[in-house]
N, CA, C and O of each residue as an XYZ file, in Angstrom:
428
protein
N     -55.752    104.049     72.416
C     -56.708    104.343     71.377
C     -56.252    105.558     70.596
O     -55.568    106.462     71.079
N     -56.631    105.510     69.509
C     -56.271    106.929     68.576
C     -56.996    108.029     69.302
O     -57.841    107.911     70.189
N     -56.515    109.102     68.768
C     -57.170    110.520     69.298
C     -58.206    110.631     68.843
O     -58.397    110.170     67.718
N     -59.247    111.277     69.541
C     -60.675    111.706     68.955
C     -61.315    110.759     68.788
O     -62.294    111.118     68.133
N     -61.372    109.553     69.022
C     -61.753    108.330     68.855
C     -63.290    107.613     69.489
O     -64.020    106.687     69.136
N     -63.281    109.079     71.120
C     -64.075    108.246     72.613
C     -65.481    107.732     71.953
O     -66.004    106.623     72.062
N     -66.028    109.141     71.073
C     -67.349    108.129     70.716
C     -67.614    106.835     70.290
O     -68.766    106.421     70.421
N     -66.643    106.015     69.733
C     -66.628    104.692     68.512
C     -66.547    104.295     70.318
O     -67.545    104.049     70.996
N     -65.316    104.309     70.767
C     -65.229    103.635     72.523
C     -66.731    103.250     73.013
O     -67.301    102.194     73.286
N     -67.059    104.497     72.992
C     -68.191    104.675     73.912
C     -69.433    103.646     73.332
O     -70.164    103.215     74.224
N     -69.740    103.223     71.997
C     -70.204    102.638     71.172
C     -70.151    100.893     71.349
O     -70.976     99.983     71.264
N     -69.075    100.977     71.566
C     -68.137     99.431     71.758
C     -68.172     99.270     73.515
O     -68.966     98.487     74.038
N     -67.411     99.936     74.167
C     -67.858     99.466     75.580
C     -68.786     99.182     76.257
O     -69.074     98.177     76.906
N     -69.539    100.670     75.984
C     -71.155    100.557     76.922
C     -72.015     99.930     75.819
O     -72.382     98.824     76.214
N     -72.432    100.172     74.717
C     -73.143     99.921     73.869
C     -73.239     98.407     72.937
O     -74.131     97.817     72.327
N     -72.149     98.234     73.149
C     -71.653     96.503     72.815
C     -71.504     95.347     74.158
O     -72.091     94.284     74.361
N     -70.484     96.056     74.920
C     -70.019     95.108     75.527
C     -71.309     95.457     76.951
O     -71.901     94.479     77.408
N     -71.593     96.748     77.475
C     -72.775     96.661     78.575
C     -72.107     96.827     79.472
O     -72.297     96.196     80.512
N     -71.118     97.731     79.342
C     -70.183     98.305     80.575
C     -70.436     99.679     80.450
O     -70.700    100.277     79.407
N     -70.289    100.375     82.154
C     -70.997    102.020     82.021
C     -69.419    103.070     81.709
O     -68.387    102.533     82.113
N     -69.321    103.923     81.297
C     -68.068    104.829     81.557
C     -68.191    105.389     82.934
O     -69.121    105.901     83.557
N     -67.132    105.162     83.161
C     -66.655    105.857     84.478
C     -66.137    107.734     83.896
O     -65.628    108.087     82.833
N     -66.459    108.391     84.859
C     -65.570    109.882     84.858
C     -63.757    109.918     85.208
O     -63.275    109.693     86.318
N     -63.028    110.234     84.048
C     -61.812    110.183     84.479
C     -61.687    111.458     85.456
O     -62.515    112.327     85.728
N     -60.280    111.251     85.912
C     -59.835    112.429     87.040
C     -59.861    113.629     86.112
O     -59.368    113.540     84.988
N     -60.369    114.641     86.506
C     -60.179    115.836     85.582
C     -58.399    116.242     85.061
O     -58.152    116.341     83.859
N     -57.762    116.357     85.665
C     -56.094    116.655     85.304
C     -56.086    115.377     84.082
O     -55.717    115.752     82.969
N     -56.496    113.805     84.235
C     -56.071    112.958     83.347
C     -57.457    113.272     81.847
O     -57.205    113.035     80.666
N     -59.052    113.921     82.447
C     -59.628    113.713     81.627
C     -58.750    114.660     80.390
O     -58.728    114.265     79.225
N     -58.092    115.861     80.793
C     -57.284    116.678     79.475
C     -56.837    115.830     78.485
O     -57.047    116.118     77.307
N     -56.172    114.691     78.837
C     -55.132    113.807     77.783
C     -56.141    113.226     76.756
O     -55.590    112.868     75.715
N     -57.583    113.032     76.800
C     -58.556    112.286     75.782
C     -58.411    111.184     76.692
O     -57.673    111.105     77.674
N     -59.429    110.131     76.107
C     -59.414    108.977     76.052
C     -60.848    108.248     77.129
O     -61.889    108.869     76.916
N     -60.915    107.779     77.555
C     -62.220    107.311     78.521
C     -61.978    105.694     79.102
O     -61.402    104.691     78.680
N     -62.869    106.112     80.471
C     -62.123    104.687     81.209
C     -64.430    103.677     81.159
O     -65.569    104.136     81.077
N     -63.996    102.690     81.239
C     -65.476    102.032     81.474
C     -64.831    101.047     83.068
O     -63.740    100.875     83.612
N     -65.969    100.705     83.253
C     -66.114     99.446     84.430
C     -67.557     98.673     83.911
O     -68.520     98.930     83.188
N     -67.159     97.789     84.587
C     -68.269     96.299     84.705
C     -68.021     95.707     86.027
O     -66.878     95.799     86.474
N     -68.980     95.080     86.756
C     -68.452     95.050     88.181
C     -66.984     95.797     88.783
O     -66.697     96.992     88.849
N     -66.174     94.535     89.200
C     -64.781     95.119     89.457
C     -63.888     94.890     88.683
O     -62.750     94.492     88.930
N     -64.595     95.249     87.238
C     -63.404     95.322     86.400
C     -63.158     96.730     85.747
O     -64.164     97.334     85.376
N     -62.008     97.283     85.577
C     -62.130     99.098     84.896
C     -60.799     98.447     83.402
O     -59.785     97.750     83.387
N     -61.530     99.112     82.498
C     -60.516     99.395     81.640
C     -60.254    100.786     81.434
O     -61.215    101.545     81.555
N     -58.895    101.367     81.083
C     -58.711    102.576     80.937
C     -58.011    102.189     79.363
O     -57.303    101.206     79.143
N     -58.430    103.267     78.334
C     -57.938    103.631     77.232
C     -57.368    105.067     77.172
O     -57.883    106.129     77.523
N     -56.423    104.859     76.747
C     -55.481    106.433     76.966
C     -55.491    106.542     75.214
O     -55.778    105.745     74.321
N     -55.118    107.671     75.240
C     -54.759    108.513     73.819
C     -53.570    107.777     73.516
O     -53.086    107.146     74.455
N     -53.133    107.735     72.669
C     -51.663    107.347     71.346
C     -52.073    108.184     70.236
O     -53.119    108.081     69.595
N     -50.896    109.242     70.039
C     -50.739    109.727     69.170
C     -50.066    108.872     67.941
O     -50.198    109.270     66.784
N     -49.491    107.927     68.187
C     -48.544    106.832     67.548
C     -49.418    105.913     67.540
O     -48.739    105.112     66.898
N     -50.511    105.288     67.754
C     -51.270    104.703     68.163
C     -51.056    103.107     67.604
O     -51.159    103.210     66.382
N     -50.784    101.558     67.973
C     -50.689    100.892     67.384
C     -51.518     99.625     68.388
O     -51.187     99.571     69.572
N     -52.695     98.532     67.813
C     -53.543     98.260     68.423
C     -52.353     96.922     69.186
O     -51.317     96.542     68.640
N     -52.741     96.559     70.169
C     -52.604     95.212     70.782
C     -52.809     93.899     70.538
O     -53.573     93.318     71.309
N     -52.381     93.368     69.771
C     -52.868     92.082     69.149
C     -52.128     90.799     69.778
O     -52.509     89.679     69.439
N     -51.172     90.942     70.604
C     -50.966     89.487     71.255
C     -51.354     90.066     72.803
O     -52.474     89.693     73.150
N     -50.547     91.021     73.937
C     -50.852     91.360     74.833
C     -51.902     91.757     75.098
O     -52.101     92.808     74.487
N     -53.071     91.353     75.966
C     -55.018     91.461     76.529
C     -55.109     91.658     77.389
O     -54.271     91.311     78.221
N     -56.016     92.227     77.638
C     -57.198     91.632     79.060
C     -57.917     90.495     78.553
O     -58.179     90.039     77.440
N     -58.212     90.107     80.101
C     -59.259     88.617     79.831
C     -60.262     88.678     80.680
O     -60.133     88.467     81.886
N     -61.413     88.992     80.071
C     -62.861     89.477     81.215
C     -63.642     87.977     81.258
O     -64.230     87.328     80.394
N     -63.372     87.759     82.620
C     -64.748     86.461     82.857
C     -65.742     87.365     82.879
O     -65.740     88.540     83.248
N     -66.945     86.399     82.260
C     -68.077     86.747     81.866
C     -69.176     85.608     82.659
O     -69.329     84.400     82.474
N     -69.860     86.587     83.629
C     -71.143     85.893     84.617
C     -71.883     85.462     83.254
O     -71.288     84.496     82.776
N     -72.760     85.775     82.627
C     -73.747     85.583     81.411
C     -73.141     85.478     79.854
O     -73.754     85.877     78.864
N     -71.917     84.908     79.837
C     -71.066     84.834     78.548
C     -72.251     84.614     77.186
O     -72.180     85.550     76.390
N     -72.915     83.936     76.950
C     -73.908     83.638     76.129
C     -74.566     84.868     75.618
O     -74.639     85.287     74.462
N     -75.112     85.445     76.928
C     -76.047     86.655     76.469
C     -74.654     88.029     75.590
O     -74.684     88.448     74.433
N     -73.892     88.282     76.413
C     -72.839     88.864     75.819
C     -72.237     88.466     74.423
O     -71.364     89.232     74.016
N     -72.376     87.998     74.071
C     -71.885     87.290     72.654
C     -73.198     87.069     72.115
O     -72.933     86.348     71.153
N     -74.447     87.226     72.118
C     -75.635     87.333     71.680
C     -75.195     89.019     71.184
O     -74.892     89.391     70.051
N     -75.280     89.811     72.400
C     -75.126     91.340     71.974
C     -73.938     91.835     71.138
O     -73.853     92.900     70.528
N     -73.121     90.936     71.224
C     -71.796     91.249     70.249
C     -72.202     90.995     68.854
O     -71.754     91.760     68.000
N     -73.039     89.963     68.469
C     -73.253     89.655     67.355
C     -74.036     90.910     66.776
O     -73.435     91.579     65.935
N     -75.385     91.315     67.164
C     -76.116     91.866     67.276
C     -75.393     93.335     66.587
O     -75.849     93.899     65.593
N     -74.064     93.831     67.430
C     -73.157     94.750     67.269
C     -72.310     94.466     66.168
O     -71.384     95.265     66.025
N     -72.389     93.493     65.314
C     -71.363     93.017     64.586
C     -70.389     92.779     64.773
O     -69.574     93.142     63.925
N     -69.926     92.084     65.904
C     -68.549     92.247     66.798
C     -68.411     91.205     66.277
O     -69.546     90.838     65.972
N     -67.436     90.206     65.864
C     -66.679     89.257     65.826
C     -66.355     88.626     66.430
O     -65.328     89.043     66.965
N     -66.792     87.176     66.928
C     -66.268     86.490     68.285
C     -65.520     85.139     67.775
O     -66.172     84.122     67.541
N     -64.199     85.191     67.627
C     -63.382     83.980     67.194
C     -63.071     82.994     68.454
O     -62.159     83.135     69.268
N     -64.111     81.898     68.413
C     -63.803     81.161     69.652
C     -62.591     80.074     69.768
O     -62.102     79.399     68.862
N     -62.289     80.104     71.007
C     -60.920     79.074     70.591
C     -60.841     77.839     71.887
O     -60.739     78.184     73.064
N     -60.884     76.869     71.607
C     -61.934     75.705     72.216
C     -60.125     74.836     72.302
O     -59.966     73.687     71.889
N     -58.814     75.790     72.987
C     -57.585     74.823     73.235
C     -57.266     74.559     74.659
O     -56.160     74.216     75.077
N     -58.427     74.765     75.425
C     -58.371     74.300     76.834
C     -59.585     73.857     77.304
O     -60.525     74.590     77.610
N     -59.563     72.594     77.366
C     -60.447     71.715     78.019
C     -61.059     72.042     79.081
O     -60.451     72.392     80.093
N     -62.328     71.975     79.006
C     -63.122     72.373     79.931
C     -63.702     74.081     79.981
O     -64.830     74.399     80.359
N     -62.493     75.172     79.441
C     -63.072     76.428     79.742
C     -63.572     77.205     78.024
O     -63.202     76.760     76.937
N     -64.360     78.273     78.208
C     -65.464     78.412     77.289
C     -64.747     80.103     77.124
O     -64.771     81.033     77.930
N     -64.085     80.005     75.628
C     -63.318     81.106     75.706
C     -63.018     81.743     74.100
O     -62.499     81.113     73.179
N     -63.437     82.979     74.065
C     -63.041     83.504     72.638
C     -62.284     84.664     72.733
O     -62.045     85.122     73.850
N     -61.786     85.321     71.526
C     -61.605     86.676     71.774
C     -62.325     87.549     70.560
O     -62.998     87.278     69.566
N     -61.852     88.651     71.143
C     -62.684     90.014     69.857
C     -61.963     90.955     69.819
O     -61.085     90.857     70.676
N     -61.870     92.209     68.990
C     -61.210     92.811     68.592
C     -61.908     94.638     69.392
O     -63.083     94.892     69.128
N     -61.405     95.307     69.950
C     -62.306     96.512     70.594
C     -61.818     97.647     69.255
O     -60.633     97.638     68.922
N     -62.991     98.774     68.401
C     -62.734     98.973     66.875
C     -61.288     99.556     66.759
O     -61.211     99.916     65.585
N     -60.400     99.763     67.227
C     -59.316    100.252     67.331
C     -58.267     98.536     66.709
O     -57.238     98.641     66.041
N     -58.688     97.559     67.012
C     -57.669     96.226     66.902
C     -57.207     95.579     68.086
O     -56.469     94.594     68.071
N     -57.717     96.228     69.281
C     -56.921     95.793     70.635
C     -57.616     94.074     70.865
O     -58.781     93.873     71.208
N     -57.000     93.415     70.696
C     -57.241     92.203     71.011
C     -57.947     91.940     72.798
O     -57.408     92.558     73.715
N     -59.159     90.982     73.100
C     -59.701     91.723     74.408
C     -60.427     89.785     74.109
O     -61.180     89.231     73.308
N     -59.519     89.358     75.449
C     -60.325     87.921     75.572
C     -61.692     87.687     76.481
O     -61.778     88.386     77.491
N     -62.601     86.902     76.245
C     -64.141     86.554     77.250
C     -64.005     85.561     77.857
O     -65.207     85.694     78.083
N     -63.813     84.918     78.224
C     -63.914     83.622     79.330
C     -65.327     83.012     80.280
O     -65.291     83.271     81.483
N     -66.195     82.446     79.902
C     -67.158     81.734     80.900
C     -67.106     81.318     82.276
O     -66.722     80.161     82.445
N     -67.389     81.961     83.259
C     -67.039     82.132     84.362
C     -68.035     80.548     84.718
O     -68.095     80.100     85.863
């Protein structure tokens, strides 16, 4: 993520997506940046001074309540481009405000 950025994060993770921030390690909280979890899942966003978003390489979060989550994304103005090229599974992606490409999957 760009520098100085955590609030928009903080906006988009907990506030969009309904994941809590976790406390980084103090020695790593110096570098910026902020980590979230959702069950047993953690994402960590680090600082880039160079910063350039992720648009083919993701995460892919199954989603217990996919519906309701993409209810709140909308809600957030999030963008959910669904892509319906595997039979049988229920799957889009979205963009986290930085550009990082971040797939949902229907568990």
């Amino acid at each position: 993520m760009p520098r100085g950025e955590e609030e928009q994060a903080r906006r988009f993770f907990v506030d969009a997506l309904g994941m809590a921030e976790i406390a980084k390690p103090p020695k790593l909280a110096k570098r910026g940046g902020c980590w979230f979890a959702s069950g047993g899942v953690q994402i960590h966003l680090g600082v880039e001074d160079d910063f350039r978003p992720a648009k083919k390489a993701h995460p892919a979060l199954r989603c217990s309540n996919r519906s309701h989550l993409l209810a709140r994304l909308t809600e957030s103005c999030v963008t959910v481009v669904e892509v319906p090229d595997i039979p049988g599974v229920r799957r889009g992606y979205i963009s986290d405000p930085f550009g990082n490409r971040i797939e949902l999957i229907a568990d």
